[in-house]
Residue, then its C-alpha position, 0 to 999 in steps of 0.5 A: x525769459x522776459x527782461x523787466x525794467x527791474x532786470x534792465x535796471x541790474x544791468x544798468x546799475x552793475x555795469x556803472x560799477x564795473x566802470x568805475x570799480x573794475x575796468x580801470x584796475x583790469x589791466x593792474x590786476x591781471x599783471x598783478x596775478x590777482x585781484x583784492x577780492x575782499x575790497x571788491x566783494x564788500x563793495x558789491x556786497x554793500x550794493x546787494x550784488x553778491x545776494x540777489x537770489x538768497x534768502x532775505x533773512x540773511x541779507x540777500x533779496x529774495x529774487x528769483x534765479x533770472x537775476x542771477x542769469x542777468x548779473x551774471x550776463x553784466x558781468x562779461x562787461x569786465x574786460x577780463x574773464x577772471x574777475x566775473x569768475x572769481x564773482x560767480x564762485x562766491x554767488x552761484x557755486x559756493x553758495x547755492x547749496x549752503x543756502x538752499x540745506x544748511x541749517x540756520x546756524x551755518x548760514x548766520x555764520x557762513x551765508x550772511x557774511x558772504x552776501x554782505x561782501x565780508x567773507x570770500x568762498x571757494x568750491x572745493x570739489x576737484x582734485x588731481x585724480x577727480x576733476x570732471x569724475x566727482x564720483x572719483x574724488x578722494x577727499x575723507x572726512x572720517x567721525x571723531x567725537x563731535x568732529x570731522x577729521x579731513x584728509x586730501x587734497x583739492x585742485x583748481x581752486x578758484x579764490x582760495x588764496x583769498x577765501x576765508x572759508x571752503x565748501x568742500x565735498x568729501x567722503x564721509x562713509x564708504x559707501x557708494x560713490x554717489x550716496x557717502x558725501x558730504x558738502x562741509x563747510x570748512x573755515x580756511x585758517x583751520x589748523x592742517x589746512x594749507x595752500x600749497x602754491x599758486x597754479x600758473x595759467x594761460x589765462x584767467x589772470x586775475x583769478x587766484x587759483x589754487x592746490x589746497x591739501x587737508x592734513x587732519x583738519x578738524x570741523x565740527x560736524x554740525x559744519x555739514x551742509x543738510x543730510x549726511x551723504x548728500x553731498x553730490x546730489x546737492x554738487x549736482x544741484x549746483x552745477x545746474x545753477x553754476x552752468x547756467x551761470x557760465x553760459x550767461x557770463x559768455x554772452x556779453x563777452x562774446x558780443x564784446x569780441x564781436x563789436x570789437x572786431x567789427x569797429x577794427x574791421x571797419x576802421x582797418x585799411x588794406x588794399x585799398x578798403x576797409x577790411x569790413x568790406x570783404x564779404x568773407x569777414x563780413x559774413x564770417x562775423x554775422x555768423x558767429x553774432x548768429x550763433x551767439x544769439x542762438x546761445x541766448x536763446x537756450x540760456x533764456x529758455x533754460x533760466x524760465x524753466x529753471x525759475x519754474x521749478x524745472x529740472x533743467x540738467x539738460x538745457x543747462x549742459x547743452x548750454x554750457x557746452x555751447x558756452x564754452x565752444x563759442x568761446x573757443x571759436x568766436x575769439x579765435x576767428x575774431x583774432x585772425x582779423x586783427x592780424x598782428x595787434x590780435x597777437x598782442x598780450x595786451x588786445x582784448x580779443x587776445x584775452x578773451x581768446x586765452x580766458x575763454x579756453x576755460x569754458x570747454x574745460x571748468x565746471x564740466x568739461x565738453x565731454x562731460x557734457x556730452x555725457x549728460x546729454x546723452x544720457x537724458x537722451x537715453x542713448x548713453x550706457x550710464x544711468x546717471x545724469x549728472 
């Protein structure tokens, strides 16, 4: 993939906002337990962040998905992991399906807004008994009349205290598993919905996170997204886009980790030198600035090959997996450096290390992307990648 100056300019122009809107509020927010997802998104979304890769006619840009990576590379300048998630919900995982299937009427209704920074959205796929197995999910949307009637629960929701609106994958025949579901929109003040309490974490602080159940919802069945029962081939189709926006969202924060470490380790005195004179620490950090660049470089290929009309399940699952194991190993090596000050809540290193620990566990875990690999290598006794 190769950077233009119109990549270079995004960056530019999105780190200048983060300066000035995100970063001074990060630390008032992540004590805050949340961030005022509304005002932030409408501010972005006045600034053309929140569409770059949407369709013109409802108000995005009409880019192709580089930009998406390179946003979503830009956003790792915040100095928290929550914030670009709960972002990158509302731009490549609530989103892409609705944009790419729905029809003309939803988007209008549901797609401009959230580009516009008006609404928030959330995923609803997981569950407590359905997380990385989405074939397992429970969730029912059964025909009355003009209607879907919901039922179930949904877990883990990223920005669904806040979100106006949920793109909820359900059950809605009793078919096979990958062929009875449907992608719904479903407005979140609907009657039977209800949040049924803020889920605690060990990091993503700023990210509201929630358990959602579904008593007798009622939505218009004209709320689904394309074809009726192809809801998980479309789940699919943006979980290639939602990984490749995990690997690239990595990228600057795991340089951050780094270049933090590398000013601590060279101001920090201890027996007689600096710690950035041992040769072990030394080494130790141009081998994971090595492995972060090996992560960027299968990101890059996987984002030119998706752009080119690739299927790309592959690179992508190699990619997040890659992700989320340099953001469990880089943070905590970074940490052992600074001693005592890594141990501390407020050190950035610190939050990186306990933000970061998400990444082997959401959007598919580790070992879910294990599996795909597998089988895309013809070595795993399933058939389907997912």
């Amino acid at each position: 993939m190769q950077f233009t100056q119109e990549h270079q300019e995004l960056q530019r122009s999105l780190k200048r906002f983060i300066d000035t809107e995100i970063n001074p509020h990060v630390d008032e927010w992540e004590e805050a337990g949340i961030f005022p997802a509304h005002q932030v998104f409408r501010k972005m979304g006045e600034l053309g962040f929140l569409g770059l890769c949407k369709p013109a006619e409802y108000g995005g840009l009409g880019l192709d998905y580089s930009y998406s990576v390179v946003m979503a590379e830009a956003l790792g300048h915040i100095h928290c992991g929550g914030i670009p998630m709960a972002i990158g919900v509302q731009t490549d995982m609530c989103t892409p399906a609705l944009a790419r299937f729905g029809s003309d009427a939803l988007r209008r209704e549901f797609l401009a807004p959230a580009i516009a920074g008006e609404t928030v959205g959330c995923i609803g796929v997981s569950e407590a008994s359905g997380g990385s197995d989405v074939a397992a999910i429970r969730t029912t949307a059964r025909k009355d009349g003009g209607d879907y009637v919901i039922n179930g629960s949904k877990m883990w929701i990223t920005n669904s205290l806040q979100a106006d609106w949920i793109c909820l994958l359900a059950n809605t025949s009793e078919g096979a598993p990958h062929r009875n579901k449907t992608l719904i929109i479903v407005p979140m003040k609907t009657k039977g919905v209800s949040i049924a309490k803020k889920i605690r974490k060990i990091g993503m602080n700023s990210s509201d996170t929630g358990l959602i159940y579904f008593d007798d919802v009622r939505v218009p069945q004209h709320h689904a997204i394309g074809e009726e029962g192809m809801g998980f081939t479309y789940q699919m189709m943006q979980f290639q886009e939602e990984r490749l926006w995990c690997a690239a969202n990595a990228l600057q924060s795991l340089t951050n980790c780094i270049d933090w470490t590398v000013e601590w380790a060279r101001e920090r005195q201890m027996f007689g030198g600096r710690l950035l004179d041992n040769q072990y620490v030394y080494f130790r950090l141009a081998e994971l600035k090595t492995e972060v660049e090996s992560l960027r470089a299968l990101t890059y290929r996987a984002c030119e090959l998706y752009v080119g009309g690739q299927d790309v399940t592959e690179l992508a699952s190699m990619a997040k997996l890659k992700a989320g194991r340099l953001l469990r190993i880089v943070p905590d090596a970074c940490l052992q450096f600074w001693g005592g000050m890594g141990y501390t809540w407020e050190n950035l290193v610190s939050r990186t290390f306990r933000d970061g620990r998400l990444g082997s566990i959401g959007g598919g875990a580790d070992e879910v992307m294990l599996g795909i690999i597998a089988k895309t290598m013809g070595i795993h006794p399933g058939k389907q990648a997912r």
